[in-house]
C-alpha distance (Angstrom), angle and dihedral (degrees) to the residues before:
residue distance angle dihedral
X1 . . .
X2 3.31 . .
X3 3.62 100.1 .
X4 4.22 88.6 45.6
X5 3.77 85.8 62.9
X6 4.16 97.0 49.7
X7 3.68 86.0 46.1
X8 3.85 91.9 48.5
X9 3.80 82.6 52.8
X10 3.58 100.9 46.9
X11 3.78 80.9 49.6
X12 3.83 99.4 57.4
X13 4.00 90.9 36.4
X14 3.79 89.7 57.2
X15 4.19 97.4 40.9
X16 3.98 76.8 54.2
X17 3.78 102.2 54.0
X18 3.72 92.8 38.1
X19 3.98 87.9 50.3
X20 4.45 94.3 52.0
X21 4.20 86.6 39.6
X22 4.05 90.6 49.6
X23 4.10 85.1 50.7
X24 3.80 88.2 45.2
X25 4.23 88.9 51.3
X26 3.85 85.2 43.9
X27 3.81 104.5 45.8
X28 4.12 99.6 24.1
X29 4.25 124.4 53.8
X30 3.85 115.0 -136.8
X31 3.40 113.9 -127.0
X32 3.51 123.1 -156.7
X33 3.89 123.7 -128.2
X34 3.65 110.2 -97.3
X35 3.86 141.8 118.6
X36 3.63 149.0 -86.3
X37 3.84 137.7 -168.8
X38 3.58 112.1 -123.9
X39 3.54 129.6 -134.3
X40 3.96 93.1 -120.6
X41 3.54 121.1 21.0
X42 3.68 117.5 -128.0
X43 3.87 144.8 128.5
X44 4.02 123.3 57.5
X45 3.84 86.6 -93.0
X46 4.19 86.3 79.1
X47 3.83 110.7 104.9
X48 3.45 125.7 -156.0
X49 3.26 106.6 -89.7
X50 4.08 87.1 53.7
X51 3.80 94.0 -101.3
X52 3.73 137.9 129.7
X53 3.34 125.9 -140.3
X54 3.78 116.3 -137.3
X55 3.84 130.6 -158.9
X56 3.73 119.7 -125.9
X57 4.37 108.8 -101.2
X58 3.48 138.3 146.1
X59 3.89 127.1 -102.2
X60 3.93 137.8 -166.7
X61 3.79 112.9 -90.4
X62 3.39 92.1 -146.1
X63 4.01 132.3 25.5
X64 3.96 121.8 -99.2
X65 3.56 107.9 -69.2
X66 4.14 128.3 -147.8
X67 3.63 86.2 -107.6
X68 3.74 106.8 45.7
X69 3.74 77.5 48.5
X70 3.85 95.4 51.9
X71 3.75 90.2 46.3
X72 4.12 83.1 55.8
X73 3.62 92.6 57.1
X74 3.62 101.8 43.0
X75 4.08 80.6 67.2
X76 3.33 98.3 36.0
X77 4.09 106.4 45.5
X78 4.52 83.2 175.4
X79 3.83 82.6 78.2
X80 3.95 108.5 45.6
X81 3.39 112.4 127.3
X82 4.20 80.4 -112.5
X83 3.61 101.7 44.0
X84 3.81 99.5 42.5
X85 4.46 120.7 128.1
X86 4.24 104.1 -123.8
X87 3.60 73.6 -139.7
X88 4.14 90.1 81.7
X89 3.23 95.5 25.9
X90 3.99 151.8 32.6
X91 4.08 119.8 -121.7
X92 3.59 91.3 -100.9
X93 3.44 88.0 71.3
X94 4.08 111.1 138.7
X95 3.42 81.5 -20.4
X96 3.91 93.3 151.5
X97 3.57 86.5 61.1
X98 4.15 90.0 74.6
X99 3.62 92.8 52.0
X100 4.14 105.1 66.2
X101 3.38 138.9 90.2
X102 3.90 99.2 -139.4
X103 3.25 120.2 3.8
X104 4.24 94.5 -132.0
X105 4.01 83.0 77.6
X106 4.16 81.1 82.6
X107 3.41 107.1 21.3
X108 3.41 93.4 115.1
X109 4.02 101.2 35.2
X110 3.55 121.4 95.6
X111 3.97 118.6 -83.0
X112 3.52 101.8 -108.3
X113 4.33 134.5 177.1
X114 3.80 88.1 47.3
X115 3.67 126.9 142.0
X116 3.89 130.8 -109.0
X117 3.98 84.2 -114.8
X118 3.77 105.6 35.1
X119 4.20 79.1 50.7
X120 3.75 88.6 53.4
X121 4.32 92.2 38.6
X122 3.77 79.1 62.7
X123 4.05 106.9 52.3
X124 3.73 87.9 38.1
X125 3.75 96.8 53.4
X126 4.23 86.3 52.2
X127 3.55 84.3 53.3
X128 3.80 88.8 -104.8
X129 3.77 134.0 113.4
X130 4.13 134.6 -143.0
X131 3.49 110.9 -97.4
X132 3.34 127.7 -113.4
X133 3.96 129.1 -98.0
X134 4.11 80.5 -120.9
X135 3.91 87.5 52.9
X136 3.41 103.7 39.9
X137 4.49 92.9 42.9
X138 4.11 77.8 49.4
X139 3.95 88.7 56.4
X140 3.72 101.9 34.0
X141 4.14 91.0 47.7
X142 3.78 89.5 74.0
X143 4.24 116.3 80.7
X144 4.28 127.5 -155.5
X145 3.87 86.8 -73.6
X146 3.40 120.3 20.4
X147 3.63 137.9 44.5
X148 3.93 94.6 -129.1
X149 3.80 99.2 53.8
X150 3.93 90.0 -161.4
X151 3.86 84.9 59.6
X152 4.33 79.8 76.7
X153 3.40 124.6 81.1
X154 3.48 91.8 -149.9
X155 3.58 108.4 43.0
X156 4.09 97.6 77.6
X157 3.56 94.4 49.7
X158 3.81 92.4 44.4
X159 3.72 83.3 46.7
X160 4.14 98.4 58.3
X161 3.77 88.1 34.8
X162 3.91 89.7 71.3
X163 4.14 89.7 36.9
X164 3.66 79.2 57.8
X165 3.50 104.4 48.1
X166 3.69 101.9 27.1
X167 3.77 106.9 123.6
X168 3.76 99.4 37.8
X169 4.54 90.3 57.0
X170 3.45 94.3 47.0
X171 3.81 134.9 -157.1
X172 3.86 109.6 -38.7
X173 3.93 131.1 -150.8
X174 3.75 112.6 -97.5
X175 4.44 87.9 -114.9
X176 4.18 78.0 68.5
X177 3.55 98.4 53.4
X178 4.20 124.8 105.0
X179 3.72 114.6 -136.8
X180 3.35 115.3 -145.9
X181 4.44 136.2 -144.7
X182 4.04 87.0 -51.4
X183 3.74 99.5 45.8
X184 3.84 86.4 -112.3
X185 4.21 111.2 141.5
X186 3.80 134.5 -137.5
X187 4.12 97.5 -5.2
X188 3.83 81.8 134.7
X189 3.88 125.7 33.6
X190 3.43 104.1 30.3
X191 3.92 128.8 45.9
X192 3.52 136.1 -4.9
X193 3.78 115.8 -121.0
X194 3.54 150.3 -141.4
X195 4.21 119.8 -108.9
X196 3.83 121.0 -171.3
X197 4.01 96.0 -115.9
X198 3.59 95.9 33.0
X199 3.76 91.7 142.8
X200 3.85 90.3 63.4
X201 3.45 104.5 159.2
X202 4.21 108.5 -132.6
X203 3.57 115.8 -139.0
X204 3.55 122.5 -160.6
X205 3.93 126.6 179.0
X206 3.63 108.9 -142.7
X207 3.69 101.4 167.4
X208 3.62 113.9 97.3
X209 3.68 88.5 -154.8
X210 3.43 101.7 59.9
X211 3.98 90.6 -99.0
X212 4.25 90.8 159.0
X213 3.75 133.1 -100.1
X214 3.65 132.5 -37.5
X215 3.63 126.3 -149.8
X216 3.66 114.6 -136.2
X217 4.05 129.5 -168.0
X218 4.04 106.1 177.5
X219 3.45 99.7 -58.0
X220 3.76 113.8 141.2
X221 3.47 103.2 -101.4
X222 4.13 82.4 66.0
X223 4.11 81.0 87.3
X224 3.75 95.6 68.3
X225 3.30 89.8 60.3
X226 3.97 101.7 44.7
X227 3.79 124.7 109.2
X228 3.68 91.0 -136.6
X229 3.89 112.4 19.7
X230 4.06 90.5 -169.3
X231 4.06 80.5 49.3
X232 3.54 84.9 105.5
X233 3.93 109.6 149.7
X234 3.60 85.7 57.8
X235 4.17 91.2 49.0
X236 3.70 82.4 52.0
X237 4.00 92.0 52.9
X238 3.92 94.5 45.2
X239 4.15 91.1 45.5
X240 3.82 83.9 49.0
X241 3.76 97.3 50.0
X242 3.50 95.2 51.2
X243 3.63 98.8 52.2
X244 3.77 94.8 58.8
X245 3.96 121.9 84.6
X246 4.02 114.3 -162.1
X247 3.34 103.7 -102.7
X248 4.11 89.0 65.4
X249 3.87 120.3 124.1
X250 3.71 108.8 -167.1
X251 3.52 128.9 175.5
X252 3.97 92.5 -132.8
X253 3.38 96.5 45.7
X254 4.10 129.8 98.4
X255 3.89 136.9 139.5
X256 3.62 139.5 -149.6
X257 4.15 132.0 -147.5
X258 3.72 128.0 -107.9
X259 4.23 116.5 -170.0
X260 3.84 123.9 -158.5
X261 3.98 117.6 -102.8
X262 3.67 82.6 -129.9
């Protein structure tokens, strides 16, 4: 009897497991382990040939979206757009919730005017974490068809289109968004979003004779140091990243989760 009721157990504890892992496979994309070149190289993690080497993980298909975000708060009071400490976050925060008639005209949109830490409340309460600017640079460097996105023609020009045109098309509903060579939606194209070390500090050594480190915000002398100077849709990411501070709300601005294989 006794050993009918640890295998009953076992039984229910595995049906569980496999149940939250199938939602992970259905919501999240694996990525495989593999490497990018970065649009500045810095850190001891840069190889010689300029590339980063990326462990394998899985990542939202789709941004944050008002809903998942609403479902959040329901839980966790702390973070309603009411309730909220200025501390960890501005007063714009969810401030486009207070201006709608019903709130299934976003449902489906990306959560935007969230904070760096209400952002990272959310992934860590699903057990999950925001990715990190390695990760998500890893992800995004792919286009529709091939793994390399700069391999496309198309993809850079497609790319500063949107840069260009951002604020007058708006945030779009996830059902509008492209994937790209992962399956992963709307990294391009639609908002920008939230990474766990954001505020990466970029060091560049500009003395020739070994006179130390510089650090470097998005000055122009952050060019002599880029991979790719005509890169610059992803100059335009790393200037924008390090003018935020995490307690911004901004009405462009979104995330998505990533969760350790392990």
């Amino acid at each position: 009897m006794f050993f009918q009721k640890i295998i009953i157990i076992f039984f229910i504890f595995f049906i569980v497991c496999f149940d939250s892992f199938a939602k992970d496979k259905t919501d999240m994309v694996l990525i495989p382990s593999g490497s990018y070149i970065p649009l500045f190289k810095y850190g001891d993690d840069v190889l010689d040939d300029e590339s980063i080497d990326v462990d394998s993980f899985y990542i939202d298909k789709y941004p944050v979206t008002n809903i998942d975000f609403y479902s959040f708060v329901k839980k966790k009071p702390e973070w309603d757009g009411n309730n909220f400490k200025l501390i960890f976050a501005d007063r714009n925060y969810l401030n486009h919730w207070k201006n709608i008639d019903s709130f299934d005209e976003i449902n489906n949109y990306p959560v935007v005017n969230v904070s760096w830490f209400a952002a990272n409340e959310y992934c860590l309460y699903l057990g999950s974490r925001l990715p990190t600017l390695d990760e998500w640079e890893y992800v995004a460097s792919s286009g529709k068809e091939f793994r390399v996105a700069k391999d496309d023609p198309s993809y850079l020009h497609n790319l500063l289109d949107w840069y260009i045109n951002s604020q007058s098309r708006g945030v779009i509903s996830i059902d509008k968004m492209t994937d790209n060579y992962w399956g992963v939606f709307g990294l391009h194209g639609v908002v920008w979003e939230w990474v766990s070390d954001f505020n990466s500090v970029i060091l560049l050594n500009t003395d020739a004779e070994g006179g130390g480190l510089e650090e470097v915000l998005y000055c122009g002398a952050t060019a002599t140091n880029a991979v790719d100077p005509a890169d610059y849709a992803a100059f335009m990411r790393f200037a924008f990243r390090n003018s935020l501070e995490a307690d911004y709300t901004i009405n462009t601005l979104g995330f998505r989760c990533v969760k350790n294989i392990k």
